[in-house]
Backbone as JSON, one array per atom type, in Angstrom:
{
  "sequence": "XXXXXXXXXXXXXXXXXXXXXXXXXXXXXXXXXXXXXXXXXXXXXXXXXXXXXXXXXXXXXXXXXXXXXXXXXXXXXXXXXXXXXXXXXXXXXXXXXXXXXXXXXXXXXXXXXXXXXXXXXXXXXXXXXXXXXXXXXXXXXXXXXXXXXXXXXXXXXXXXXXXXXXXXXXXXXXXXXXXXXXXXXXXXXXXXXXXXXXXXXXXXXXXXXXXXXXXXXXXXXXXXXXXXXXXXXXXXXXXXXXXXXXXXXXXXXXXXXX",
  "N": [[19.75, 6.52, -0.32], [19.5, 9.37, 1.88], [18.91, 9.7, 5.54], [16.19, 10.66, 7.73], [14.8, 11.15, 11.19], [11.31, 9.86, 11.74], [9.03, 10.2, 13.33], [6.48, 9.11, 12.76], [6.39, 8.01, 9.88], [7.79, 5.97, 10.73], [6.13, 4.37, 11.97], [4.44, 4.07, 10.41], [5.91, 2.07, 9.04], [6.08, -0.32, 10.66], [4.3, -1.06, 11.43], [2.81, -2.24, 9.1], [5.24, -4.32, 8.05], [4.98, -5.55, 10.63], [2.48, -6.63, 9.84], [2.63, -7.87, 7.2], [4.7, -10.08, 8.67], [2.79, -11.23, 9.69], [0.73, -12.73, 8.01], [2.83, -14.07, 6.24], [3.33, -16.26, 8.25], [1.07, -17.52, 7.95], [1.52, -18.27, 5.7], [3.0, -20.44, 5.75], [2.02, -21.89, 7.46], [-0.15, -23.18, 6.08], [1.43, -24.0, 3.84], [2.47, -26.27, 5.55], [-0.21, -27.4, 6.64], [-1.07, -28.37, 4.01], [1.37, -30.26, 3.59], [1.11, -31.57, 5.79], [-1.58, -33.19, 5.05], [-1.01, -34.36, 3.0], [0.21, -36.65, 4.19], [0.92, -40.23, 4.71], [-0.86, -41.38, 7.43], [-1.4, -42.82, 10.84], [-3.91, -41.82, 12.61], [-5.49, -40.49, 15.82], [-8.81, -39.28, 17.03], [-8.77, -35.81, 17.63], [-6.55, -35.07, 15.85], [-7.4, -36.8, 13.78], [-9.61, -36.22, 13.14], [-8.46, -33.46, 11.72], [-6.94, -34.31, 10.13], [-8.82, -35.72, 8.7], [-10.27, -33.18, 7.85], [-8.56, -32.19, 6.31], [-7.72, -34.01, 3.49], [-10.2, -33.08, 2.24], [-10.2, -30.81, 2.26], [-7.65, -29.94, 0.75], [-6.86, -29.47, -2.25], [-8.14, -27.11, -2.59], [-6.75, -24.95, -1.06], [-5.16, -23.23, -2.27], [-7.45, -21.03, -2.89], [-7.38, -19.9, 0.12], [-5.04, -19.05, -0.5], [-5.04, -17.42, -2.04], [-6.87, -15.5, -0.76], [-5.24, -14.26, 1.09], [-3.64, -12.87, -0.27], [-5.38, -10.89, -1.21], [-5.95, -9.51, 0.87], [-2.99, -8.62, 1.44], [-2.39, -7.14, -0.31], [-4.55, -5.03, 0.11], [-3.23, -4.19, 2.33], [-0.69, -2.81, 1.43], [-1.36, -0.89, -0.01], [-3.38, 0.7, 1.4], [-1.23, 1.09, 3.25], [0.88, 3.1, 1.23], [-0.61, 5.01, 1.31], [-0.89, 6.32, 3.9], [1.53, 6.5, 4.28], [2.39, 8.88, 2.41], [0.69, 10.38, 3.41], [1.8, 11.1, 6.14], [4.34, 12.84, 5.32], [2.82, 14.53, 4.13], [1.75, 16.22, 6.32], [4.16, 16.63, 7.3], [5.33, 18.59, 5.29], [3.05, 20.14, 6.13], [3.84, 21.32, 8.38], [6.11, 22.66, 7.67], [5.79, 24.93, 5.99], [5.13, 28.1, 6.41], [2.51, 29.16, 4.84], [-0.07, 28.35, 3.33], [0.41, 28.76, 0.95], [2.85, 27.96, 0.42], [2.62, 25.18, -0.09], [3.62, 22.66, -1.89], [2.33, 22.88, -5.44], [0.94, 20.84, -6.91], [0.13, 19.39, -4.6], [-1.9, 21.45, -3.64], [-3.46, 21.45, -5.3], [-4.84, 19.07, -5.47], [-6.48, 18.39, -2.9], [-7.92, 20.54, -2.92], [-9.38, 19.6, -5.39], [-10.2, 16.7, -4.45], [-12.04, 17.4, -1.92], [-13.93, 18.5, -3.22], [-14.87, 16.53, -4.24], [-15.43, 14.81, -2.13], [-17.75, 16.56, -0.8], [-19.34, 16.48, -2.7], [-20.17, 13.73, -2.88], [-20.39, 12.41, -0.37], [-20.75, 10.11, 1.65], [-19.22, 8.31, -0.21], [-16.64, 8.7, 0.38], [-16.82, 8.01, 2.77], [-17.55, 10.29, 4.72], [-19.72, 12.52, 5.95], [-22.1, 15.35, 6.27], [-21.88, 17.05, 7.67], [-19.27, 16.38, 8.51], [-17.76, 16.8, 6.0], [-18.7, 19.35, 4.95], [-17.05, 20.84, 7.05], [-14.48, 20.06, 6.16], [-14.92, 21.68, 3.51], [-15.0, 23.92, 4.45], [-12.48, 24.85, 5.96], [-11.25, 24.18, 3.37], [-11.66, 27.02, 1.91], [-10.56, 28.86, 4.07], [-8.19, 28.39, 4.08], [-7.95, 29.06, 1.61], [-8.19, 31.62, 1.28], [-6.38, 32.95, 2.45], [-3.9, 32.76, 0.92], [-0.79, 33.16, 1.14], [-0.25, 34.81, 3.5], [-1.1, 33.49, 5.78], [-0.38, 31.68, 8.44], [-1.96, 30.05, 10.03], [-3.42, 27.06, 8.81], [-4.79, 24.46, 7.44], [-3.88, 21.38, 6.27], [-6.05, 18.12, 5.28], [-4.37, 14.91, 5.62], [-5.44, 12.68, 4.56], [-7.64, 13.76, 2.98], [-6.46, 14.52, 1.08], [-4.5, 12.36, 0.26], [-6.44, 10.52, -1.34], [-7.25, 7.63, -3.08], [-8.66, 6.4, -6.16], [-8.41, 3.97, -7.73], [-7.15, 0.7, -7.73], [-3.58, 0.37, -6.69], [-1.86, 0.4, -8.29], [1.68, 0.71, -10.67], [1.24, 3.84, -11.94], [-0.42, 4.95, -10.41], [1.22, 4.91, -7.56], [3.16, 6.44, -8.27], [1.68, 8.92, -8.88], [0.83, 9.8, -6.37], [3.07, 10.27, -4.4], [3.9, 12.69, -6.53], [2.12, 14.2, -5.57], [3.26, 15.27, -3.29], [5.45, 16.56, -4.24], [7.7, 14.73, -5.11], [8.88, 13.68, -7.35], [9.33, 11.8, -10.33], [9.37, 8.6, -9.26], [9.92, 5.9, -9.2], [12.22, 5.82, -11.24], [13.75, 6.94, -8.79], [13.7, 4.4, -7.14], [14.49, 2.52, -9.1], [16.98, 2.4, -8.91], [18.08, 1.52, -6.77], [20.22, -0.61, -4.67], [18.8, -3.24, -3.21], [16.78, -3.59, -4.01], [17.38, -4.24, -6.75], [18.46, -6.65, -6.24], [16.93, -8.01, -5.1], [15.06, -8.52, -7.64], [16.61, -9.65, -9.52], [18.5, -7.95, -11.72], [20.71, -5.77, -12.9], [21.24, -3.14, -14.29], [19.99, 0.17, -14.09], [17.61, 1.35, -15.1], [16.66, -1.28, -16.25], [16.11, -2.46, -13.88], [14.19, -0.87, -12.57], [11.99, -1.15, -14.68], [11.19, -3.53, -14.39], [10.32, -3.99, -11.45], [8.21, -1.94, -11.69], [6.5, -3.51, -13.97], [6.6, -5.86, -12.06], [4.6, -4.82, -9.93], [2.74, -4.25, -11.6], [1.81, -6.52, -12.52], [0.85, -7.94, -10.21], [-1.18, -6.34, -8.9], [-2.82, -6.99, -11.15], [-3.08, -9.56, -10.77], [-4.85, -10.0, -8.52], [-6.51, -8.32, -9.2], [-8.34, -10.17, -10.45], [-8.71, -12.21, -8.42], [-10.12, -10.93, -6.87], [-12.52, -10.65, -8.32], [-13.73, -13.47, -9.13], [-14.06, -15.42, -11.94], [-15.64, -18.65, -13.23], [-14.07, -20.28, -13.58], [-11.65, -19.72, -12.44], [-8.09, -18.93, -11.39], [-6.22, -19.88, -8.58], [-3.83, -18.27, -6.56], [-1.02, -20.24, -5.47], [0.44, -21.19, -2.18], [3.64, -20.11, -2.33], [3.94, -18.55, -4.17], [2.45, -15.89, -3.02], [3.88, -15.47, -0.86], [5.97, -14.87, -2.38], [5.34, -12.44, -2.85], [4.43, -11.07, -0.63], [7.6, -10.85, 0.24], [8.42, -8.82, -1.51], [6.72, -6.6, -1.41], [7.75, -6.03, 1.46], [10.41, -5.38, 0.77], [10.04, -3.17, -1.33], [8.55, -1.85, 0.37], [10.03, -0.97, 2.74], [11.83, 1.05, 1.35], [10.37, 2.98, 0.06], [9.93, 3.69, 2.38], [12.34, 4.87, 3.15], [12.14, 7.29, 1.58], [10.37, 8.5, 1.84], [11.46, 10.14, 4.14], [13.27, 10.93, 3.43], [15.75, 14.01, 3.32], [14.24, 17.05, 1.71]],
  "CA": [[18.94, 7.66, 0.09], [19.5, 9.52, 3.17], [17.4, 9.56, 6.26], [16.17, 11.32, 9.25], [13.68, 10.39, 12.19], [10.42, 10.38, 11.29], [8.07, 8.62, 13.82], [4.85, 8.69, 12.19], [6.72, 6.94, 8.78], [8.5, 4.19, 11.04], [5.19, 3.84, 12.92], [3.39, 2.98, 9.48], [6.73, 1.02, 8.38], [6.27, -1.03, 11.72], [2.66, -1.82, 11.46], [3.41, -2.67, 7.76], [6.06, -5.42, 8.54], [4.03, -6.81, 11.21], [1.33, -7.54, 8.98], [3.81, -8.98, 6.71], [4.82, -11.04, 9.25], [1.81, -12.18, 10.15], [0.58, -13.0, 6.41], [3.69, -15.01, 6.1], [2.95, -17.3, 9.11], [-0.27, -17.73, 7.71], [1.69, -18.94, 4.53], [3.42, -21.05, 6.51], [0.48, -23.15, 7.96], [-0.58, -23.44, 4.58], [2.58, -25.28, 3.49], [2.3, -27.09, 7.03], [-1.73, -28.28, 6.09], [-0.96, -29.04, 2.64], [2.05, -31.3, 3.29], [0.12, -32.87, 7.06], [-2.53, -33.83, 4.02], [0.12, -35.51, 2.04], [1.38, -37.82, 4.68], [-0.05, -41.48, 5.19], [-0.51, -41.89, 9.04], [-2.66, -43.82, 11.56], [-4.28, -40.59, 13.77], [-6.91, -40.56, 16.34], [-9.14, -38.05, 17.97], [-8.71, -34.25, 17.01], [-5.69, -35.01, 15.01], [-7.76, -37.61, 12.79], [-10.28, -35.0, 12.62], [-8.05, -32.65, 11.37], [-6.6, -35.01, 8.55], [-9.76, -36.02, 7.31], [-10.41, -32.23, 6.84], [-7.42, -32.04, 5.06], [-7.9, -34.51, 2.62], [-10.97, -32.79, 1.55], [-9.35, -29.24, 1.8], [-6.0, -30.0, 0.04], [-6.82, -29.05, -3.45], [-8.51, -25.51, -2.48], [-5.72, -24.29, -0.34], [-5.1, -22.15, -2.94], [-8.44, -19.98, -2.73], [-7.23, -19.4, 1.15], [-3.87, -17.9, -0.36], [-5.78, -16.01, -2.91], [-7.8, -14.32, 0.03], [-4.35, -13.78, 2.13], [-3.01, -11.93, -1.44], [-6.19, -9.53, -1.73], [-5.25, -8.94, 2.4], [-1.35, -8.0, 1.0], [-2.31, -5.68, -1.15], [-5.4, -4.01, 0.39], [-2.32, -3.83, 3.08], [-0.26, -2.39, 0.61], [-1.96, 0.04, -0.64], [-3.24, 1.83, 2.73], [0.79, 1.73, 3.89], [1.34, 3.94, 0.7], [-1.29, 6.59, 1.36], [-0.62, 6.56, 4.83], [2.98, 7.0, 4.06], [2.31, 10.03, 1.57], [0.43, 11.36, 4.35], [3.24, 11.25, 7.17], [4.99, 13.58, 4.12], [1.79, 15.8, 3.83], [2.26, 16.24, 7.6], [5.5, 17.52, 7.42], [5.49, 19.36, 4.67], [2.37, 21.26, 6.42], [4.6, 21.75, 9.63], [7.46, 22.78, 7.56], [5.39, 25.6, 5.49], [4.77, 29.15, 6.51], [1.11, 29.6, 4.84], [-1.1, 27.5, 2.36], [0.92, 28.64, -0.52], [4.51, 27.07, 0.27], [3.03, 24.08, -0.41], [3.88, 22.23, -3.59], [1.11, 22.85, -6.04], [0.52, 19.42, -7.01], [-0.95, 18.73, -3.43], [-3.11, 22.04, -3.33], [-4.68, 21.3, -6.43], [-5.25, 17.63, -4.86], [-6.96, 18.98, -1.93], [-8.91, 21.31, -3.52], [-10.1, 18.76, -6.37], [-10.44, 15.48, -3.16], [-12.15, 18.06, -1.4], [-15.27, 19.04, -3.76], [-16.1, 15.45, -4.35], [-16.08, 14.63, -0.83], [-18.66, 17.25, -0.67], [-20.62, 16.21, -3.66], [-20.59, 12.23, -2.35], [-19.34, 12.88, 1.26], [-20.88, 8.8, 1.91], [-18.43, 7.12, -0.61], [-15.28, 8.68, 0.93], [-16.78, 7.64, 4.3], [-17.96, 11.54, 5.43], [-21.44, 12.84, 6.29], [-22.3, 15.92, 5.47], [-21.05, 18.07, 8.43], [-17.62, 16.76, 8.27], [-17.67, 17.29, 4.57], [-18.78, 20.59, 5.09], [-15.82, 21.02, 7.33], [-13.19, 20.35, 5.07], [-14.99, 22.65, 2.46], [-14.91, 25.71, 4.99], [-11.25, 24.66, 5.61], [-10.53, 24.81, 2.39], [-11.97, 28.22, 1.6], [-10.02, 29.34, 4.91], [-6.63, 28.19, 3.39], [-7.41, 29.94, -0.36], [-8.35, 33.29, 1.11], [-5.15, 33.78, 2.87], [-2.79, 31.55, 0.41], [-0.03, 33.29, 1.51], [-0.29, 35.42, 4.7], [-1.67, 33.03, 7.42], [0.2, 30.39, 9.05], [-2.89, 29.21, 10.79], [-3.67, 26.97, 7.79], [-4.38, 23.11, 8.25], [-4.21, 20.3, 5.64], [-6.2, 17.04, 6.11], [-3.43, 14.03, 5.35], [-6.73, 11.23, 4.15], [-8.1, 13.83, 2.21], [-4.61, 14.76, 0.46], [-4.22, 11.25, -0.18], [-7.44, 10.08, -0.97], [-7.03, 7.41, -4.55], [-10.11, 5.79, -6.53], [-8.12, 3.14, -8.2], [-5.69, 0.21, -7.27], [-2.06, 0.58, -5.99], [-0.45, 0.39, -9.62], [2.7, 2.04, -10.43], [0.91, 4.83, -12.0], [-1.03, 5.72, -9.15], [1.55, 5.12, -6.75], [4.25, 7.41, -8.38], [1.26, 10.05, -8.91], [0.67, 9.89, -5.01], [4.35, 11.01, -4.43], [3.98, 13.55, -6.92], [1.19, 15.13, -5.03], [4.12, 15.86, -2.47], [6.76, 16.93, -4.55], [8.46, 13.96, -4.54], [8.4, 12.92, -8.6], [10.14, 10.65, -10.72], [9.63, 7.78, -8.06], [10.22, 4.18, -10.04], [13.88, 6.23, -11.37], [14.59, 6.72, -8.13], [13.62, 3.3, -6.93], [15.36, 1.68, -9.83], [18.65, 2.73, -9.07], [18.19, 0.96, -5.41], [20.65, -2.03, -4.11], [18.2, -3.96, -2.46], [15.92, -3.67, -5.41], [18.06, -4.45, -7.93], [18.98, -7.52, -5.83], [15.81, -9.07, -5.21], [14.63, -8.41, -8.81], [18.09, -10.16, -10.25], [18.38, -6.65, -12.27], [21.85, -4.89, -13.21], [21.05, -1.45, -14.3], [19.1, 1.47, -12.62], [16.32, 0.81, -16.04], [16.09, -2.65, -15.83], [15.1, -2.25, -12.59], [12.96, -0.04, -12.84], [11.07, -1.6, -15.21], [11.12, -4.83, -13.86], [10.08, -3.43, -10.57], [7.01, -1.48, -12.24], [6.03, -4.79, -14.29], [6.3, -6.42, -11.0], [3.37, -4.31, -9.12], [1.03, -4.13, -12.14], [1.0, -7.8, -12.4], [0.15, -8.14, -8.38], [-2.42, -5.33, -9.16], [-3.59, -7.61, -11.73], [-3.85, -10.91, -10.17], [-5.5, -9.38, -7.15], [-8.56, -8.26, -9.43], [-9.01, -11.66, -10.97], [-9.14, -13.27, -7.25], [-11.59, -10.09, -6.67], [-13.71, -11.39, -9.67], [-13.08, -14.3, -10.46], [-14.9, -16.55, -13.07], [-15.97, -20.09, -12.84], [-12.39, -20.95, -14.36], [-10.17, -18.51, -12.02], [-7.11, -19.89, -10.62], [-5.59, -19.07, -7.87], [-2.24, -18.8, -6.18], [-0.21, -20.95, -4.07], [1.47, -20.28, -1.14], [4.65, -19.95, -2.5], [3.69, -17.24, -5.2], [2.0, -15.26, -2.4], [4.69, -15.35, -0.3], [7.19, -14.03, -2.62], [4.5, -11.31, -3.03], [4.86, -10.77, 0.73], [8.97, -10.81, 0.16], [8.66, -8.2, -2.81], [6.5, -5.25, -0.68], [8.89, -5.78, 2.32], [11.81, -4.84, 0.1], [9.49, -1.92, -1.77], [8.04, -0.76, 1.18], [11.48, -0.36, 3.25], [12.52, 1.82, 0.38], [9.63, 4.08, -0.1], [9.98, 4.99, 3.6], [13.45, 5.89, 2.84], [12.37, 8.25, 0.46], [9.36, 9.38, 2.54], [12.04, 10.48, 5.19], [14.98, 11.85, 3.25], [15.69, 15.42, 3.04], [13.99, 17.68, 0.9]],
  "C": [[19.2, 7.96, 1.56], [18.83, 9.51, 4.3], [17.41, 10.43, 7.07], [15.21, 10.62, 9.53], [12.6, 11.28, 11.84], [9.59, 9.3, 12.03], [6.98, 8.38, 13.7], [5.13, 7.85, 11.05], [6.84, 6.0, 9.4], [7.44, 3.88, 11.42], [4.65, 3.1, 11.86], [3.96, 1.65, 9.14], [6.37, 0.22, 9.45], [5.28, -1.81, 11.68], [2.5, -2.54, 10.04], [4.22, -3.89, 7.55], [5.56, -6.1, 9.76], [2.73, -7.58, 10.3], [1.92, -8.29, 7.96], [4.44, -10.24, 6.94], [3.98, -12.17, 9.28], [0.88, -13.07, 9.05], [1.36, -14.33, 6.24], [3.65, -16.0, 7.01], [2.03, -17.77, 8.73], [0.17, -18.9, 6.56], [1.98, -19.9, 5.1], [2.86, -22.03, 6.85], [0.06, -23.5, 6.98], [-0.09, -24.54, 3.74], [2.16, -26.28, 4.35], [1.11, -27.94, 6.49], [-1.23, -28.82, 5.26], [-0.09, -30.46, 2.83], [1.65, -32.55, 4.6], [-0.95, -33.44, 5.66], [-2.07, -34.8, 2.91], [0.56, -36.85, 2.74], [0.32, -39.33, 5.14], [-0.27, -41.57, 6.46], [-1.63, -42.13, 9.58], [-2.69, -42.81, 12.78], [-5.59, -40.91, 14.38], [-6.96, -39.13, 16.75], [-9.12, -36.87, 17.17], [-7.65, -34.31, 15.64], [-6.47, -35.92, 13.86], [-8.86, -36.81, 11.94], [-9.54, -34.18, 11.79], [-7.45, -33.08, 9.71], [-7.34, -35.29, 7.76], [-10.18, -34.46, 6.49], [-9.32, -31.95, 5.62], [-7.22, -32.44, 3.86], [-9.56, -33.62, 1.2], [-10.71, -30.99, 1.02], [-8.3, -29.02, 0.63], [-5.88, -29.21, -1.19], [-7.82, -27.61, -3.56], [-8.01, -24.68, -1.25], [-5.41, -23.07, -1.61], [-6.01, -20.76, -2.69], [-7.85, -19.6, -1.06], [-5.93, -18.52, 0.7], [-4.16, -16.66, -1.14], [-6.12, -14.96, -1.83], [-6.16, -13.29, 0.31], [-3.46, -12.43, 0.46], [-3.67, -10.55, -1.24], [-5.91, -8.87, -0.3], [-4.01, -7.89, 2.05], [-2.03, -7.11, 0.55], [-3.11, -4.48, -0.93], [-4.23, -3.61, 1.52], [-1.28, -2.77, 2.6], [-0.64, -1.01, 0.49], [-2.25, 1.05, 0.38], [-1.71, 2.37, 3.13], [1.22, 2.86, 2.97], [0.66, 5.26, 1.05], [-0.82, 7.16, 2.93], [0.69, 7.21, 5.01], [3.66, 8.48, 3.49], [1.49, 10.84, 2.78], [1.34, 11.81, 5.42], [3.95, 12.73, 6.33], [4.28, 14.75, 4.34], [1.32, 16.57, 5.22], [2.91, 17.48, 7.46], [5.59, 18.49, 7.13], [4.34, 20.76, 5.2], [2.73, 22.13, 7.46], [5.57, 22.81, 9.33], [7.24, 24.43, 6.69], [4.81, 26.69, 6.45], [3.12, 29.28, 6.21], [1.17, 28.26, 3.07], [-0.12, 27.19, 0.98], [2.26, 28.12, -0.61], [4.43, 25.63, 0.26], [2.63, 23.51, -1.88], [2.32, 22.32, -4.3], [0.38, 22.22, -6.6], [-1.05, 19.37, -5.8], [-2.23, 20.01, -3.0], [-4.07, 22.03, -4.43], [-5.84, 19.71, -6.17], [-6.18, 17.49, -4.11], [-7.87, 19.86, -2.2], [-10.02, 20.57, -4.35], [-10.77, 17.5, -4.93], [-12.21, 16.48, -2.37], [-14.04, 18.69, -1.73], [-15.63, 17.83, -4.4], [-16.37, 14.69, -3.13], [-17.73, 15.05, -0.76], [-19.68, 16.8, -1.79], [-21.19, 14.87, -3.16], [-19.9, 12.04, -1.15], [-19.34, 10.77, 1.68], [-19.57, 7.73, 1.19], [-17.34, 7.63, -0.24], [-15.35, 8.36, 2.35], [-16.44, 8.88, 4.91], [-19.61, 11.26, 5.34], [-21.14, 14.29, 5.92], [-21.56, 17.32, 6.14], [-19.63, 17.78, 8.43], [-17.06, 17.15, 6.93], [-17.99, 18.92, 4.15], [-17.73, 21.45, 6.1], [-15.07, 21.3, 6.8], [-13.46, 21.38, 3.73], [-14.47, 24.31, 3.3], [-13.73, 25.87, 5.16], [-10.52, 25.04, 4.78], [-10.57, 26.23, 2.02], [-10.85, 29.26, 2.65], [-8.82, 29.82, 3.95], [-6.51, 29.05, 2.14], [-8.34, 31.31, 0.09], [-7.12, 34.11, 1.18], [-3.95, 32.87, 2.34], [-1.42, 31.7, 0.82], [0.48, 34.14, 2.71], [-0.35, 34.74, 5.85], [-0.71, 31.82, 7.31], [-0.79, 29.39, 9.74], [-4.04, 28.21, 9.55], [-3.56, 24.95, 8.67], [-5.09, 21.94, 6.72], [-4.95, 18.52, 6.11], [-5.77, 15.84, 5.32], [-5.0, 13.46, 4.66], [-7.39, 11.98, 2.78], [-7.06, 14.27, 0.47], [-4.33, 13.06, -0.26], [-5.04, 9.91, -0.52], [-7.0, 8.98, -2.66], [-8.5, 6.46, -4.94], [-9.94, 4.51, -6.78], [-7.21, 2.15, -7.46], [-4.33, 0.56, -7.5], [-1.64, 0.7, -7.34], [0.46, 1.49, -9.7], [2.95, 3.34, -11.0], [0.47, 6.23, -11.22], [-0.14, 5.57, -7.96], [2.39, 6.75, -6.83], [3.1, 9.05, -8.41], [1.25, 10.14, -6.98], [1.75, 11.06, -4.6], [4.55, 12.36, -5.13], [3.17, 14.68, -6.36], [1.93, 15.79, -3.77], [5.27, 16.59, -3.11], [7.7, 16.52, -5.11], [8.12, 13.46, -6.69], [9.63, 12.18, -9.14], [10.18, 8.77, -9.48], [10.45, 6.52, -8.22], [11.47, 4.93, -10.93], [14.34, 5.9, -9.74], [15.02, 5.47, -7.27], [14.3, 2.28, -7.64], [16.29, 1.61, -9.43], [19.08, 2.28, -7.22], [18.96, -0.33, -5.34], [19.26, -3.21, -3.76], [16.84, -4.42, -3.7], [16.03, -4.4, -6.18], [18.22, -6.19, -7.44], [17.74, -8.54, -5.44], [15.13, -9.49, -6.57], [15.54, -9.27, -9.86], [18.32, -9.01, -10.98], [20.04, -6.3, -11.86], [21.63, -3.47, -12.74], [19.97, -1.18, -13.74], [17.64, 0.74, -14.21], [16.08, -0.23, -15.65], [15.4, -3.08, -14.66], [13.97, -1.86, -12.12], [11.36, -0.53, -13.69], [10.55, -2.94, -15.05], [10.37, -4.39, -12.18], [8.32, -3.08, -11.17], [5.92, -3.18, -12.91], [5.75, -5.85, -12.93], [4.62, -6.61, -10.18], [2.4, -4.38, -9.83], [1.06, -5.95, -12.23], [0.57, -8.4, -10.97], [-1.03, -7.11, -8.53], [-3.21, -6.19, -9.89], [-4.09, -8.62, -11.8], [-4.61, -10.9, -8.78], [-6.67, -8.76, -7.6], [-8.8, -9.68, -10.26], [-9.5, -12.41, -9.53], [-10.76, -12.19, -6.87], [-12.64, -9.82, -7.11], [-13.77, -12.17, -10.2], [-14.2, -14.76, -10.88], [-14.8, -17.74, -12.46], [-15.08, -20.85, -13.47], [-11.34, -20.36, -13.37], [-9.22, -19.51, -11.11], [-6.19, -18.81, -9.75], [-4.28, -19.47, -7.19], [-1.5, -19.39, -5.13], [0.54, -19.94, -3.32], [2.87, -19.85, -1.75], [4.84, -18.77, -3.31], [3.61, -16.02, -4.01], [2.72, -14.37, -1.36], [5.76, -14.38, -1.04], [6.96, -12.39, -3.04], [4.75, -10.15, -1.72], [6.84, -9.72, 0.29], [9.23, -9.38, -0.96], [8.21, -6.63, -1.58], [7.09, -5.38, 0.81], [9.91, -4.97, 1.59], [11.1, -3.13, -0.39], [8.95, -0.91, -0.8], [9.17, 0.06, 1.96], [11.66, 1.23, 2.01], [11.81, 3.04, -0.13], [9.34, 4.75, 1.45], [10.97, 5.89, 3.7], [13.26, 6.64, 2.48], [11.43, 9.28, 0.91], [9.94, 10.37, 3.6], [13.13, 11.31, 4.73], [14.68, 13.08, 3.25], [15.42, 16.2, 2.07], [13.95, 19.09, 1.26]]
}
């Protein structure tokens, strides 16, 4: 996929891969505790302190990587909307009046827009900024195609109810224009290569299967039962290693030329 400069995408990609980073250090210490808790040794002081917690920690290290998972993905998940907004940006920069933009995202905006206003509290409005974006909107659909002085708001454009899955991501994208997403993602090197995956399908669908089962072990830690098990560092991590590779690749796509 081709690119251009886009410094509100790299800004999210940037802040995105630091938290990545910083996740993965986290894993890191995790390993580190677990295997200081493994080792026989004669410690005093802070360090003896620290071993006896360990011994009693050791076997619910897990529930700490669980948390650092539901972190990933609530991470996740903002980077995509944020990302689709950068897009919904552009595309408002790049448009003459209301109506040159794709009709996906003014039906999005329109629909986002009148349940703000009905429950302004659960999208995190009040009643005057919710009454804002209604007069807004009315602005934009008098003059759909005459006025240039027309102004989309990215958050409410990209507002979603549900988790990240790769239903709701690829609809996101579609609310720009941008459809087919998990084709065009299949048919990615870097993809294909972390996934072990051949063909552009296999990928694809291996890819998709990927995200809904991280979608789906991320509401068991976010409910679990008095049985729920949770995941080691090493799982968590490669969870980490998976939306590095996916995210790179949906900025590409946030950036190429359309």
């Amino acid at each position: 996929m081709s690119q251009m400069t886009d410094p509100a995408a790299k800004s999210a990609l940037d802040d995105f891969d630091q938290d990545l980073d910083r996740v993965e250090q986290l894993l890191r210490l995790i390993h580190t505790f677990r295997d200081f808790a493994g080792e026989d040794a004669e410690l005093s002081g802070y360090a003896k302190d620290l071993y006896d917690v360990a011994q009693v920690a050791r076997t619910d290290l897990p529930v700490l990587s669980g948390s650092l998972l539901l972190y990933l993905v609530g991470r996740f998940e903002s980077f995509v909307r944020q990302l689709v907004g950068t897009i919904v940006d552009d595309l408002v920069d790049k448009s003459a009046s209301y109506g040159d933009l794709p009709p996906a995202l003014r039906k999005e905006v329109l629909t986002r827009t009148l349940q703000i206003n009905q429950n302004p509290s659960k999208f995190n409005h009040d009643a005057t900024s919710a009454a804002a974006l209604a007069a807004q909107l009315a602005s934009n659909l008098a003059s759909p195609t005459t006025s240039s002085s027309f102004y989309v708001d990215a958050l409410t454009a990209t507002i979603t109810e549900s988790n990240m899955r790769p239903d709701i991501l690829a609809e996101l994208f579609k609310r720009v224009g941008i459809n087919a997403v998990w084709d065009t993602l299949g048919k990615q090197l870097a993809l294909k290569t972390f996934l072990g995956e051949v063909g552009d399908d296999g990928c694809k669908k291996a890819a998709v299967a990927r995200l809904d089962d991280i979608m789906s072990e991320r509401n068991k830690i976010a409910h679990p039962t008095g049985n729920a098990l949770f995941p080691d560092a090493s799982t968590v991590e490669d969870v980490a290693r998976y939306f590095r590779v996916l995210g790179q690749l949906l900025f590409e796509l946030a950036i190429a030329p359309r």
